[in-house]
C-alpha positions in Angstrom: 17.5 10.6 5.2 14.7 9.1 3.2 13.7 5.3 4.0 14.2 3.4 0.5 14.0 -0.3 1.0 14.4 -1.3 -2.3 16.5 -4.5 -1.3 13.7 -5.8 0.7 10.9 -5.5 -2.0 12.8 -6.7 -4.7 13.5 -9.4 -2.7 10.0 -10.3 -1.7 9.3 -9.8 -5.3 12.0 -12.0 -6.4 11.0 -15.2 -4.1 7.3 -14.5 -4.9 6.8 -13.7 -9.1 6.0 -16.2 -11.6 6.7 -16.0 -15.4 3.1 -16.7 -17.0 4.3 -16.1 -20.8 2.3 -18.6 -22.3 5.3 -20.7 -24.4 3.4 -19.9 -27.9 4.5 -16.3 -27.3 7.4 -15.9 -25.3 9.2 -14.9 -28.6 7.5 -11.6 -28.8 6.1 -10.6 -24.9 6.8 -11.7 -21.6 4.0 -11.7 -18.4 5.2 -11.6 -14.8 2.3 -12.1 -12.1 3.1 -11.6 -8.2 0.7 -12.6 -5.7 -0.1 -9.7 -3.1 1.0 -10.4 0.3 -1.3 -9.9 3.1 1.4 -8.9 5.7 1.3 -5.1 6.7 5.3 -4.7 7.0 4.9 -5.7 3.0 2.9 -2.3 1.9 4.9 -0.5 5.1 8.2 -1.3 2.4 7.1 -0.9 -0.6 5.6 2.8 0.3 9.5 3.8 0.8 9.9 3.3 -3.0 7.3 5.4 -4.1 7.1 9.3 -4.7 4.8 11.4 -3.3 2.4 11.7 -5.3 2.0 8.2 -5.8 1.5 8.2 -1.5 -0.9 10.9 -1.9 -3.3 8.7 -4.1 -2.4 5.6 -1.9 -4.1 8.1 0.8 -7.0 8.6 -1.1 -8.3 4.9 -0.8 -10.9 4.7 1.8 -9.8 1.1 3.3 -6.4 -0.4 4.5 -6.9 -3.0 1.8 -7.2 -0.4 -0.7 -4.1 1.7 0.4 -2.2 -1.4 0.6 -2.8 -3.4 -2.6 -2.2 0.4 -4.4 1.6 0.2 -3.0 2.3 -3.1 -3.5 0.6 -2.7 -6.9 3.4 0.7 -7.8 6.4 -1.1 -6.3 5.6 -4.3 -8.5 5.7 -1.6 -11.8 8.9 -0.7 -10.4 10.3 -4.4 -9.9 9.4 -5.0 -13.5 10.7 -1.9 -15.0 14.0 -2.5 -12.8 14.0 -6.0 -14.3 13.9 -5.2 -18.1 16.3 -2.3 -17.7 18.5 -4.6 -15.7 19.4 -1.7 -13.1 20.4 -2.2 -9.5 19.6 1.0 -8.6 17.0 1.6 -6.0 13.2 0.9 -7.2 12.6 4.8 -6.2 15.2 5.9 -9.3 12.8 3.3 -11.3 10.6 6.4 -12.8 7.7 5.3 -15.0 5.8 8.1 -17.2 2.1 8.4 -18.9 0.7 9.0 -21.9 -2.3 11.0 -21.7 -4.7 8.1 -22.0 -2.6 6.4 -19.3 -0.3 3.8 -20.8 2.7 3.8 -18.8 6.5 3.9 -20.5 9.3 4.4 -19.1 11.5 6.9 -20.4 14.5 5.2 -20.8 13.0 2.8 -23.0 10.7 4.1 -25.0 10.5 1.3 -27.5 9.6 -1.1 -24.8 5.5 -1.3 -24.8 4.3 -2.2 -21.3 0.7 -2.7 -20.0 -0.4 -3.7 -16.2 -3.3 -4.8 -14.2 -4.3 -6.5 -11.0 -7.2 -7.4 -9.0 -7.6 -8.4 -5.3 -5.7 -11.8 -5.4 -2.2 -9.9 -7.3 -0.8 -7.9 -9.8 0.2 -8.9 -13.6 3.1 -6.9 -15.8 3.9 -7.1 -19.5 6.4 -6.0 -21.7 7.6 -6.7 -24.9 10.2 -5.1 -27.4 8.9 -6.0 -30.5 5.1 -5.8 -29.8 2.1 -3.4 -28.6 0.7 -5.4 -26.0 -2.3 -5.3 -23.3 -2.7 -7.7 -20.4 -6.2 -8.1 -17.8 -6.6 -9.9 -14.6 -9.8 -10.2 -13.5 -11.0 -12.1 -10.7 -13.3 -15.1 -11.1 -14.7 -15.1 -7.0 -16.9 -11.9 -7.9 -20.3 -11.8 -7.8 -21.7 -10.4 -10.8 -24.8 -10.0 -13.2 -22.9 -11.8 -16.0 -25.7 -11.8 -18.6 -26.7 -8.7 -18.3 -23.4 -6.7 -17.9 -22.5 -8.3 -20.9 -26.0 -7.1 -22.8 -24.8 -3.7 -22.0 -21.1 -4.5 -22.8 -20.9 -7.0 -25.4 -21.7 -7.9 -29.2 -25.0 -10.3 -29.8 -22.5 -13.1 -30.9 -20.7 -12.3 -27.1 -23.9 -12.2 -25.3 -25.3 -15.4 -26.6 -21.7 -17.2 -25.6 -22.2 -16.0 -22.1 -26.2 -17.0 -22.1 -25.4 -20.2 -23.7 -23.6 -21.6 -20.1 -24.8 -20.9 -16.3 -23.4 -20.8 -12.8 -19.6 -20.5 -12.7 -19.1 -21.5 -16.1 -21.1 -18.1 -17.2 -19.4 -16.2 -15.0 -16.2 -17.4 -16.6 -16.9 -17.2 -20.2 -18.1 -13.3 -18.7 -14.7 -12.8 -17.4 -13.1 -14.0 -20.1 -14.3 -12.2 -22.7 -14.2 -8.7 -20.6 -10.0 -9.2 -20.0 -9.7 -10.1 -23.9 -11.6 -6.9 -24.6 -9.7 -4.6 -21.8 -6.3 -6.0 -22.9 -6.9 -5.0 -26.7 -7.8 -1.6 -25.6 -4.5 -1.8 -23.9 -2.9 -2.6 -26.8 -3.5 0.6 -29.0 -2.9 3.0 -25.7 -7.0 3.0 -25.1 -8.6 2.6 -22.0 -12.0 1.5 -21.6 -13.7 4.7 -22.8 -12.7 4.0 -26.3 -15.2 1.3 -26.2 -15.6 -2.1 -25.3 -17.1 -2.8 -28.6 -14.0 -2.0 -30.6 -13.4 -5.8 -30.4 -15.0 -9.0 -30.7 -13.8 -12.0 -29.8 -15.2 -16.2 -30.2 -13.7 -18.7 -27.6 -15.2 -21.3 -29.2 -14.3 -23.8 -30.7 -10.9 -21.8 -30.8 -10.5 -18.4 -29.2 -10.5 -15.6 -32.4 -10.2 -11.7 -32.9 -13.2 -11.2 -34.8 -13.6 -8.0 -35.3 -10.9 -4.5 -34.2 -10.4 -1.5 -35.4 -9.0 -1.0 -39.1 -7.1 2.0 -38.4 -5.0 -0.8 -35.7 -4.8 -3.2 -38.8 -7.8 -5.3 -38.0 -8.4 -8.8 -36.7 -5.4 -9.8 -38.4 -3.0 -7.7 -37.0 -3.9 -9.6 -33.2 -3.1 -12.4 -31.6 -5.0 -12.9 -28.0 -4.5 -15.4 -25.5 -6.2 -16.5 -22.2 -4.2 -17.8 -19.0 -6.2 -19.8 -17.0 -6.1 -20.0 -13.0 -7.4 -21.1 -10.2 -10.2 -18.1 -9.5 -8.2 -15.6 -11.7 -8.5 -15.2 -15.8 -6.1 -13.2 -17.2 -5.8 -11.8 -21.0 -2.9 -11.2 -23.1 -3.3 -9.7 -26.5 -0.6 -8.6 -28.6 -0.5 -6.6 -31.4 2.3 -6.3 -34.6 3.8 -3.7 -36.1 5.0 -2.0 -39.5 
């Protein structure tokens, strides 16, 4: 008989998510964020919920950090898709699908628009009903070439915000802006080679969609927000409908 410890992750999910819906949207999306656990028995349990060909990628990560935040990272989709469908059932029956461009769905509930991300500190989940949505976490800790990533990236307006501040405040205005623009793409179903430049965004004095695409309704149509913590920025745009 297959292993399936289901109880066990959702339990160590359970004691260790936090809701970050910010309150100005908790009408129309909600944002669950689990730290990853750095105990091997954790990934150990959450690779008996996954299929095979989810183990076979796990497999394809070249370090034991890799393998392990992949795991945790696919039982956490499960815990959330178990959570909005309000099933009992193990996480293994939780079965999520993807679009061609990679947005997952589950099946079941089709109407339900979910996006996720994570980075080395945990994993972030999104779903919402009544909304397209998109949701980044990027981490703050990594050393990067702010300025000129975001030359390559980013509109002139972007660029000069990043340039305009230096040392960790830089790098955080970098960060920033790069999980605004990767959550929007999320928002339509686009990844990342759809364009970066699809959006722009202005944090200050007040953070604004400046510019997206007028076949998705345009600037108008969006309403992004940024959830500050400690070494982690993470991005939440949301998108009406007809």
């Amino acid at each position: 008989m297959t292993r399936d410890d289901s109880e066990w992750v959702n339990a160590m999910f359970a004691a260790s998510a936090c809701d970050w819906t910010p309150e100005s949207v908790n009408h129309a999306a909600h944002v669950l964020y689990a730290p990853i656990s750095r105990d091997p028995e954790a990934s150990w349990r959450c690779a008996s919920v996954l299929s095979d060909p989810e183990l076979h990628r796990a497999d394809c990560f070249v370090t034991e950090d890799g393998k392990a935040r992949f795991k945790q990272r696919r039982a956490f989709r499960r815990y959330c898709g178990a959570f909005v469908l309000g099933s009992l059932r193990p996480l293994s029956r939780i079965v999520f699908k993807e679009t061609e461009k990679g947005r997952p769905y589950l099946p079941e509930l089709p109407d339900v628009w979910f996006s996720f991300s994570s980075c080395r500190f945990g994993f972030l989940g999104a779903w919402s009903s009544t909304h397209r949505i998109g949701v980044d976490l990027e981490d703050q800790t990594r050393k990067l070439e702010a300025a000129e990533l975001a030359q390559r990236f980013f509109s002139q307006a972007e660029v000069k915000a990043v340039k305009a501040v230096g040392g960790l405040a830089r790098l955080r205005t970098f960060c920033q802006l790069w999980s605004l623009k990767e959550a929007a793409l999320k928002s339509i179903g686009e990844g990342l080679p759809f364009g970066l430049d699809a959006f722009e965004f202005e944090l200050a004095p007040n953070l604004r969609v400046v510019h997206a695409p007028p076949d998705h309704g345009g600037p108008g149509r969006f309403n992004a927000q940024i959830i500050e913590r400690t070494d982690i920025c993470v991005a939440l745009v949301i998108r009406s409908v007809d």
